[in-house]
N, CA, C and O of each residue as an XYZ file, in Angstrom:
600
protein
N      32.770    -37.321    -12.021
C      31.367    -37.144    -12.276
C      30.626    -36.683    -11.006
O      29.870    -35.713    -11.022
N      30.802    -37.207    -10.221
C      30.062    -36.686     -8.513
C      30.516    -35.292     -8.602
O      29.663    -34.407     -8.661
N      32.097    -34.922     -8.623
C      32.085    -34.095     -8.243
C      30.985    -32.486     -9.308
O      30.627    -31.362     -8.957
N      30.830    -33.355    -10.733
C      30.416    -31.968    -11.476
C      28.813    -32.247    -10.864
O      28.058    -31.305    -11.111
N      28.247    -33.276    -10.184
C      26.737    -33.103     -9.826
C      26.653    -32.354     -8.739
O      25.556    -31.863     -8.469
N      28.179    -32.022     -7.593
C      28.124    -31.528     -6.331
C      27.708    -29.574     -6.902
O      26.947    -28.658     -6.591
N      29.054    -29.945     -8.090
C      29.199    -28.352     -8.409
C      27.617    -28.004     -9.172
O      27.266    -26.889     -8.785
N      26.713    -28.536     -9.999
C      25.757    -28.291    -10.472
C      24.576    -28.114     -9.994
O      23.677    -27.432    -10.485
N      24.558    -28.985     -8.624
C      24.001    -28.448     -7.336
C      24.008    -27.160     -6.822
O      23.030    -26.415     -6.752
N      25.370    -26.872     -6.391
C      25.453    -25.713     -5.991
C      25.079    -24.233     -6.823
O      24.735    -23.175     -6.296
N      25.301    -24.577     -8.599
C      24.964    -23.780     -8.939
C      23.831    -23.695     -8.762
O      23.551    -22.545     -8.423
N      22.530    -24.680     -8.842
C      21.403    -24.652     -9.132
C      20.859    -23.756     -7.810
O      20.072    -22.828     -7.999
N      21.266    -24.052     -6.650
C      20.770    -23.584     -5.397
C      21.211    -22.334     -5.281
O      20.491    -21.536     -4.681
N      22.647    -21.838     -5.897
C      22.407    -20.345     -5.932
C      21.720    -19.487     -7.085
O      21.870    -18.267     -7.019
N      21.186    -19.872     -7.842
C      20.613    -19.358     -8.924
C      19.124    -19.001     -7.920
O      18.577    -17.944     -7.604
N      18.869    -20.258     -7.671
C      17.201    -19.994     -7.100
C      17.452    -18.797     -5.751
O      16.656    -17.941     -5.364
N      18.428    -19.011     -5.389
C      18.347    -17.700     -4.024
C      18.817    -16.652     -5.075
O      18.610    -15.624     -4.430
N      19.238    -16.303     -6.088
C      19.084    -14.841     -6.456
C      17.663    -14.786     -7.204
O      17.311    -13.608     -7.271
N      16.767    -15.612     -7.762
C      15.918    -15.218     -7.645
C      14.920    -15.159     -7.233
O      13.881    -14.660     -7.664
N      15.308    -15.981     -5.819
C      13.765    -15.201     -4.693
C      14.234    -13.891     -4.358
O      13.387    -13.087     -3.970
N      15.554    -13.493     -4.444
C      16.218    -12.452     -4.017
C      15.818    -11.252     -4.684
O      15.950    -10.201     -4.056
N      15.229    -11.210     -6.150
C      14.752    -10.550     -6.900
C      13.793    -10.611     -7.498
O      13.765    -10.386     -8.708
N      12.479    -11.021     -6.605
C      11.163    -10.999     -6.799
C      11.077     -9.573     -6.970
O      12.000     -8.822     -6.653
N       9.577     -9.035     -7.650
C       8.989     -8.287     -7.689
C       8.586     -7.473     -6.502
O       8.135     -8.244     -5.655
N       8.548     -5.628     -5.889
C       7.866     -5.646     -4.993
C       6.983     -4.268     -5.135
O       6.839     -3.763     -6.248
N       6.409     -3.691     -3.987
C       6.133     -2.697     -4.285
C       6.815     -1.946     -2.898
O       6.985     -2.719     -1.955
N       7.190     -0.637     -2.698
C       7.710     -0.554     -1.368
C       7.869      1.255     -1.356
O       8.242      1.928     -2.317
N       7.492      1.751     -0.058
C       7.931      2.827      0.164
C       7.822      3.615      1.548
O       8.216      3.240      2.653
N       7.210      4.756      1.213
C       7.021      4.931      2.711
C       5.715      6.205      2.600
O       5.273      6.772      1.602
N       5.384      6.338      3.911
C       4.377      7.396      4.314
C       4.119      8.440      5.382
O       4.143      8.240      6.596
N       3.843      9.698      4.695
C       4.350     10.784      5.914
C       2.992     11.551      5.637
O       2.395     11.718      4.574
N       2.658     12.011      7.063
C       1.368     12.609      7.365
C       1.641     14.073      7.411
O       2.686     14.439      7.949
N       0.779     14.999      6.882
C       1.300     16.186      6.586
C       0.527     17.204      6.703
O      -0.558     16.860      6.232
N       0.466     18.473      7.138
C      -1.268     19.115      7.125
C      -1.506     19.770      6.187
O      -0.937     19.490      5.132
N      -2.348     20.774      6.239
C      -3.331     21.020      4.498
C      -1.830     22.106      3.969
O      -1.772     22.453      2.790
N      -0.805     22.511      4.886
C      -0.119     23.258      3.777
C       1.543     22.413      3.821
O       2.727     22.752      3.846
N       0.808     21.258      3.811
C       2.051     19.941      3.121
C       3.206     20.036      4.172
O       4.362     20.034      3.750
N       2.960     20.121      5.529
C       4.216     20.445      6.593
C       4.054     19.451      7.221
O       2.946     19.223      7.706
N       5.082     18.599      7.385
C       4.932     17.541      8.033
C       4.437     17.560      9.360
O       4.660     18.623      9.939
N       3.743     16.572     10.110
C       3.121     16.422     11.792
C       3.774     15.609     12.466
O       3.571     14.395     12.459
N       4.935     16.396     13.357
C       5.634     15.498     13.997
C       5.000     14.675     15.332
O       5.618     13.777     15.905
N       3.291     15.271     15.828
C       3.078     14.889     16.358
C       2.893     13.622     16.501
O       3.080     12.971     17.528
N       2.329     13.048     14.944
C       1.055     12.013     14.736
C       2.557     10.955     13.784
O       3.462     11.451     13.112
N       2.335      9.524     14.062
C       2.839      8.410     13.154
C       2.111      8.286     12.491
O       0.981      8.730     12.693
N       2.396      7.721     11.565
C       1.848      6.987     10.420
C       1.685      5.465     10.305
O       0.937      4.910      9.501
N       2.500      4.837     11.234
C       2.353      3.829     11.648
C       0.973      2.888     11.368
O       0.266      3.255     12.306
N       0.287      2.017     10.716
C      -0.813      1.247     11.189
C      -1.432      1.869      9.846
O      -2.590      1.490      9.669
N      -0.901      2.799      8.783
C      -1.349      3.464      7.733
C      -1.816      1.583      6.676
O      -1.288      0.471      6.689
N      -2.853      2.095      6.042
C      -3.309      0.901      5.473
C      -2.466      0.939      3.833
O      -2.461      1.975      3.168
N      -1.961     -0.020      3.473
C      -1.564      0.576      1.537
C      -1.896     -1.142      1.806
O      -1.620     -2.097      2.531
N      -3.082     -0.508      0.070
C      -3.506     -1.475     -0.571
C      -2.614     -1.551     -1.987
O      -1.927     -0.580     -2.305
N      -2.661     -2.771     -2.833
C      -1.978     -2.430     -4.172
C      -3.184     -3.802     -4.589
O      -3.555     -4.878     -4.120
N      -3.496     -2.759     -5.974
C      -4.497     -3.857     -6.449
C      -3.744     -4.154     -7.957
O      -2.857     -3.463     -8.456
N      -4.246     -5.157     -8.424
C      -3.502     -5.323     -9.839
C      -4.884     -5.272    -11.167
O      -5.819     -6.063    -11.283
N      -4.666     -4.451    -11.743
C      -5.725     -4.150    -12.008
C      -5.866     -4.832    -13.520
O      -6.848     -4.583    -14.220
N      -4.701     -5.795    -14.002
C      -4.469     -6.329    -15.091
C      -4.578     -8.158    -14.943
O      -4.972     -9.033    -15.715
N      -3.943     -8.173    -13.375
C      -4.477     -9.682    -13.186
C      -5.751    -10.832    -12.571
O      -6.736    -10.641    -11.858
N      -5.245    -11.943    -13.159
C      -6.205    -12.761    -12.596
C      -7.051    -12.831    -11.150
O      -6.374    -13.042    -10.144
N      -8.155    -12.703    -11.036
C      -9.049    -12.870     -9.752
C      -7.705    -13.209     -8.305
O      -7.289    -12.552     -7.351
N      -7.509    -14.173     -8.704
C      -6.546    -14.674     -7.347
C      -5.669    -14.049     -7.004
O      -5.358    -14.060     -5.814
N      -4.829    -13.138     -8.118
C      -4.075    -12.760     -7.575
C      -3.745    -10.996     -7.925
O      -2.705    -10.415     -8.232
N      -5.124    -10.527     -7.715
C      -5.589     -9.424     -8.051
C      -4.875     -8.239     -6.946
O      -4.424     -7.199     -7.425
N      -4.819     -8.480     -5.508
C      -4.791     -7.650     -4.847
C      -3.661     -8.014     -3.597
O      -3.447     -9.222     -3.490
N      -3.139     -7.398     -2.931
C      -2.517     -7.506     -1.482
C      -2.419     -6.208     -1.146
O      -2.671     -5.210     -1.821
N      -1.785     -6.372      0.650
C      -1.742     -5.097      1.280
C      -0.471     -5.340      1.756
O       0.384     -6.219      1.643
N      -0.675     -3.815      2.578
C       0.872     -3.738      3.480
C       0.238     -2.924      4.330
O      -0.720     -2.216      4.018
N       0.898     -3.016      5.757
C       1.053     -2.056      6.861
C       2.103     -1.032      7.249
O       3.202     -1.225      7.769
N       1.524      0.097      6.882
C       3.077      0.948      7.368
C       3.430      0.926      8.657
O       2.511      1.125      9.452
N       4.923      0.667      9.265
C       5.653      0.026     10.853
C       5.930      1.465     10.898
O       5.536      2.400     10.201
N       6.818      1.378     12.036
C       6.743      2.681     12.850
C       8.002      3.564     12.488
O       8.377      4.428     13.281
N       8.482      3.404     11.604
C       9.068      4.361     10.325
C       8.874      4.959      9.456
O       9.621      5.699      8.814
N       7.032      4.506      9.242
C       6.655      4.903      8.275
C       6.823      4.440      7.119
O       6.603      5.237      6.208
N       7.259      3.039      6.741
C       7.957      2.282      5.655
C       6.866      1.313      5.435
O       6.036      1.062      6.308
N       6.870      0.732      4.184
C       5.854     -0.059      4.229
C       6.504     -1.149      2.993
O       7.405     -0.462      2.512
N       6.505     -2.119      2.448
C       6.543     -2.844      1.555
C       5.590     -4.266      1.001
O       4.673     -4.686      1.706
N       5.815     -4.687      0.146
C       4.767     -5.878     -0.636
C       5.420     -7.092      0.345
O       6.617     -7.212      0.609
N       4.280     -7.993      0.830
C       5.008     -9.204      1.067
C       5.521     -9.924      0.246
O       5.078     -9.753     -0.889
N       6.737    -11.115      0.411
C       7.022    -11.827     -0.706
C       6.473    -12.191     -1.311
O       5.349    -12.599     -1.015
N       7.079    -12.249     -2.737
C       6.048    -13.180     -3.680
C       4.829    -12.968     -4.012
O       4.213    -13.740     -4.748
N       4.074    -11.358     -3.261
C       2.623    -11.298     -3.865
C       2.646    -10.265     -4.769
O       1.552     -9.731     -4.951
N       3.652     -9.795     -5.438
C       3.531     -9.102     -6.375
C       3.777    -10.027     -7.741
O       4.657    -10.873     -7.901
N       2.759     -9.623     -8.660
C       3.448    -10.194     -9.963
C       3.062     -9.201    -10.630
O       2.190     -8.401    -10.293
N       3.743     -9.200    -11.693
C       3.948     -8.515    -12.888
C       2.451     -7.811    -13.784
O       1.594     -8.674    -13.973
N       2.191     -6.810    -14.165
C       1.121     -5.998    -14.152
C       0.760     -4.463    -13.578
O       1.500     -4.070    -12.675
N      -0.140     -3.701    -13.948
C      -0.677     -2.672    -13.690
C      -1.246     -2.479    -11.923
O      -2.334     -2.925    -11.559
N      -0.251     -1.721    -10.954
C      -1.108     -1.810     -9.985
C      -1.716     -0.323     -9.358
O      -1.018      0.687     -9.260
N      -2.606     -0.372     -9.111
C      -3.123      0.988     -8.663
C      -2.854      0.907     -6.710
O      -3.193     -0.057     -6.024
N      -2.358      1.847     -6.317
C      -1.609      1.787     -4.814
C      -2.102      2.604     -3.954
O      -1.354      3.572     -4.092
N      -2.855      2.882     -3.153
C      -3.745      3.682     -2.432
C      -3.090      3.186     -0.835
O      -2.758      2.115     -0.327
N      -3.130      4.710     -0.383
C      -2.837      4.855      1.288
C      -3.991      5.769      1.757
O      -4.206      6.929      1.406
N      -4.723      4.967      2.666
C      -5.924      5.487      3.382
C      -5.674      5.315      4.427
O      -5.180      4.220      4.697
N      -5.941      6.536      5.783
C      -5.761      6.368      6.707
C      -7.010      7.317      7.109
O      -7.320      8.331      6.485
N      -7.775      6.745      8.429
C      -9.360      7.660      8.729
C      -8.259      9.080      9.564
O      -7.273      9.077     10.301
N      -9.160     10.183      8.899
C      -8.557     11.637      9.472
C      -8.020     12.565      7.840
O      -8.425     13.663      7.459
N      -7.268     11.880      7.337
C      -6.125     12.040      6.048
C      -6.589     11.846      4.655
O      -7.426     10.959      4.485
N      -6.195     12.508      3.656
C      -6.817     12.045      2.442
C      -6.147     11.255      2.088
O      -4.943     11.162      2.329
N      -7.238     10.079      1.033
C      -6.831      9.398      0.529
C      -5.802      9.345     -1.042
O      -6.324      9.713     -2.094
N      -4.070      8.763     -1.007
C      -3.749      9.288     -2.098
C      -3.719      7.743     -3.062
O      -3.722      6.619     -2.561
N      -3.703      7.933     -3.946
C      -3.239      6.697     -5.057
C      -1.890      7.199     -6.121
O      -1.428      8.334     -6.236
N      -1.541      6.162     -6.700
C      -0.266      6.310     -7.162
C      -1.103      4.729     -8.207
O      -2.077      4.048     -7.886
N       0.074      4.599     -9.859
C      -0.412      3.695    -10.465
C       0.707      3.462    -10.673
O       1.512      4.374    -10.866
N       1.017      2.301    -10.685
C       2.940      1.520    -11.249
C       2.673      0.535    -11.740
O       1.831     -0.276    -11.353
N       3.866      0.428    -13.347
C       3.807     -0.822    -13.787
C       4.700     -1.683    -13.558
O       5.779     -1.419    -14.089
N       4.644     -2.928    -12.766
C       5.384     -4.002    -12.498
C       5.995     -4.985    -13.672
O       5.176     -5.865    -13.938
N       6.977     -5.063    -14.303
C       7.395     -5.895    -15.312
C       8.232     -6.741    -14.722
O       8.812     -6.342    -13.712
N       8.471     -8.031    -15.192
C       9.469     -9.182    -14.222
C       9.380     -9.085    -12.866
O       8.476     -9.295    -12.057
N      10.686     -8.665    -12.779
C      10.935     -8.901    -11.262
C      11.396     -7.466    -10.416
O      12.063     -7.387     -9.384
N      10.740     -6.283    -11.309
C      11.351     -4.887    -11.091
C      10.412     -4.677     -9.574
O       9.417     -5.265     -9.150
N      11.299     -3.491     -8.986
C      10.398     -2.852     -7.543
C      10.410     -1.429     -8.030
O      11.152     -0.827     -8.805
N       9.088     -0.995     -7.153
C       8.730      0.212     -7.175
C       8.967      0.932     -6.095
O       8.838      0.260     -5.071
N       9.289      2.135     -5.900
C       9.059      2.851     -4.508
C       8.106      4.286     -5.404
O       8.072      4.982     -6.418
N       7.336      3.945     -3.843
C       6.237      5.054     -3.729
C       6.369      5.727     -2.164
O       6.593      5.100     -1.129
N       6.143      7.336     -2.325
C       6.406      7.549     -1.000
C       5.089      9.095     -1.027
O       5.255     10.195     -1.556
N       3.866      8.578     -0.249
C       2.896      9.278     -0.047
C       3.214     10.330      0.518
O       4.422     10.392      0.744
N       2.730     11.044      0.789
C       2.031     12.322      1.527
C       0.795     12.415      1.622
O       0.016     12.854      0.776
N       0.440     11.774      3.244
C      -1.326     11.755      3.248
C      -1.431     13.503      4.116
O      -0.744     13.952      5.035
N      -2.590     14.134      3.337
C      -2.767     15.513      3.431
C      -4.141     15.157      4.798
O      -5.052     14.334      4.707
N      -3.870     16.004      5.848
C      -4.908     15.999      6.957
C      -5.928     16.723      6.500
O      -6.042     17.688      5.744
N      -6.764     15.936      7.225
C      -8.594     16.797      6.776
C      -8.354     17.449      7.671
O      -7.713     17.153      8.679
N      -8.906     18.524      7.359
C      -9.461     19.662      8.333
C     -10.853     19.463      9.648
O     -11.922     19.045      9.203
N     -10.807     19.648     10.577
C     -11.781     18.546     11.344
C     -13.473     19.573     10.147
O     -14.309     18.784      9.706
N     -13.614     20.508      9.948
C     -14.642     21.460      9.776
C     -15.024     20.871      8.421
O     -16.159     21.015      7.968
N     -13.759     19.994      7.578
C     -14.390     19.650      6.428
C     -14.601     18.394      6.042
O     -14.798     17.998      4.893
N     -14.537     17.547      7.391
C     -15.334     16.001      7.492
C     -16.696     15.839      7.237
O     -17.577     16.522      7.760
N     -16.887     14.858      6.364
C     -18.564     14.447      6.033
C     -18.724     13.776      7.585
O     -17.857     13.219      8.258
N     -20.114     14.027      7.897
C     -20.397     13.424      9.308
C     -21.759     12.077      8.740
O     -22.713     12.479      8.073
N     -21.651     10.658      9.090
C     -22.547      9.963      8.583
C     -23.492      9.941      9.704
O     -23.237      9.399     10.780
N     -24.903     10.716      9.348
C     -26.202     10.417     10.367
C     -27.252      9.803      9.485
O     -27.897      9.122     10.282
N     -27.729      9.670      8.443
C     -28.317      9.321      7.584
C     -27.795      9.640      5.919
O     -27.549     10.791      5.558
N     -27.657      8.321      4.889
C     -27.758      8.780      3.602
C     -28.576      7.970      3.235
O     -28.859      6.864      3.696
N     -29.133      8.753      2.038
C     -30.343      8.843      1.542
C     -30.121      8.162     -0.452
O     -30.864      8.048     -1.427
N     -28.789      7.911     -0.162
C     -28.770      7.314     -1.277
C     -27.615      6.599     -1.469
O     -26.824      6.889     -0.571
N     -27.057      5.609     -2.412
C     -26.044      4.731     -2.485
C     -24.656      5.853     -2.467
O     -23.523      5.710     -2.007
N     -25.281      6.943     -3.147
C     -23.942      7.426     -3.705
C     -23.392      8.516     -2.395
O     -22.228      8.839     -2.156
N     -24.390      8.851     -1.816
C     -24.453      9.441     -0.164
C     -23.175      8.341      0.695
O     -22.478      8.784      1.608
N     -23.088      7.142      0.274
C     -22.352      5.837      1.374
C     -21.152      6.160      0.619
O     -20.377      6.305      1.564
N     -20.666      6.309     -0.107
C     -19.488      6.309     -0.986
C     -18.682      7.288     -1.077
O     -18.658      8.051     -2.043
N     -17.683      7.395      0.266
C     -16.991      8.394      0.579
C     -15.335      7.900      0.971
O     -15.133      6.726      1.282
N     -14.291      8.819      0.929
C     -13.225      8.114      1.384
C     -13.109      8.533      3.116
O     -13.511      9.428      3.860
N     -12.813      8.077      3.148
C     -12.391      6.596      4.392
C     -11.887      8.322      5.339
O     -12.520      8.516      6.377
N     -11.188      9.045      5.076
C     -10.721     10.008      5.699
C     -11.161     11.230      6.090
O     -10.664     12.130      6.767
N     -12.875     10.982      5.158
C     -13.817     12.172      5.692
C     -14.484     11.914      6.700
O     -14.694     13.010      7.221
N     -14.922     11.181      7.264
C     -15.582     10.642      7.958
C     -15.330     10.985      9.789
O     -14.370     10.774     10.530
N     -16.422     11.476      9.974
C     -16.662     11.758     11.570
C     -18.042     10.618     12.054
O     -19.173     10.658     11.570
N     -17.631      9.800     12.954
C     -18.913      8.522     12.899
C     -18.911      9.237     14.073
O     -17.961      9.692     14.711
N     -20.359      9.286     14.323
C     -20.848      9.786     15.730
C     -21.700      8.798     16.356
O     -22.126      8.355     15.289
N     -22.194      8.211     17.082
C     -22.916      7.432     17.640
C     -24.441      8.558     17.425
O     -24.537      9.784     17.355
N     -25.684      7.208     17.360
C     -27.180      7.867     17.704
C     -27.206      8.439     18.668
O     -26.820      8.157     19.803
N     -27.984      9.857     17.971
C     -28.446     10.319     20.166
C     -27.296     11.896     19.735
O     -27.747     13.023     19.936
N     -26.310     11.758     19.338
C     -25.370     12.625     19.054
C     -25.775     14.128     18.618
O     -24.899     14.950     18.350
């Protein structure tokens, strides 16, 4: 008898490591590219922001991020993906912003692998005054902030 509680143990403890092992994730990577889609070997991508929002779940556990490392790779932390509709956006200031939408079921992973397209410096919105809500509501990659006085 001990010995089938030793062995039922053991099963139990490897069951649970295959499935933290096969959580849910979201994961991919990101490459910076200019307006005629050629990659910039100058510039990393590194420090690139990816959000993944869940656009099907509960308040709490609506949203997480990731940081792309210096490969350009990025993935979900453990365990904050669950299952649902997520909309996946990589914004980086300079680059357009892209989104991607994936559906998460169980414990499946996604790979997504951007191409953020460079703004052109000539076709950045510059913020000196807006004059209306919808004037503030720009992505993140048009943007030339100049200091007053400028």
């Amino acid at each position: 008898m001990k010995n089938f509680r030793g062995f039922l143990k053991l099963i139990l403890v490897g069951l649970s490591l295959v499935v933290a092992a096969c959580s849910a994730k979201i994961y991919g990577s990101v490459q910076l590219v200019d307006p005629e889609m050629k990659p910039i070997e100058s510039e990393s991508a590194q420090g690139t922001v990816i959000n993944m929002i869940n656009t099907t779940a509960q308040v709490e556990n609506a949203s997480t991020s990731a940081v792309v490392d210096e490969k350009g790779k990025f993935e979900s932390a453990k365990e904050s993906i669950v299952p649902g509709t997520y909309k996946v956006e990589a914004a980086r200031i300079g680059f357009e912003t892209e989104t991607e939408t994936v559906e998460i079921k169980g414990s499946s992973s996604k790979k997504i692998e951007f191409k953020l397209k460079k703004i052109e410096e000539g076709k950045r919105r510059t913020i000196e005054s807006s004059s209306t809500d919808a004037d503030k509501i720009i992505n993140p990659g048009e943007v030339n902030i100049r200091p007053p006085g400028m």
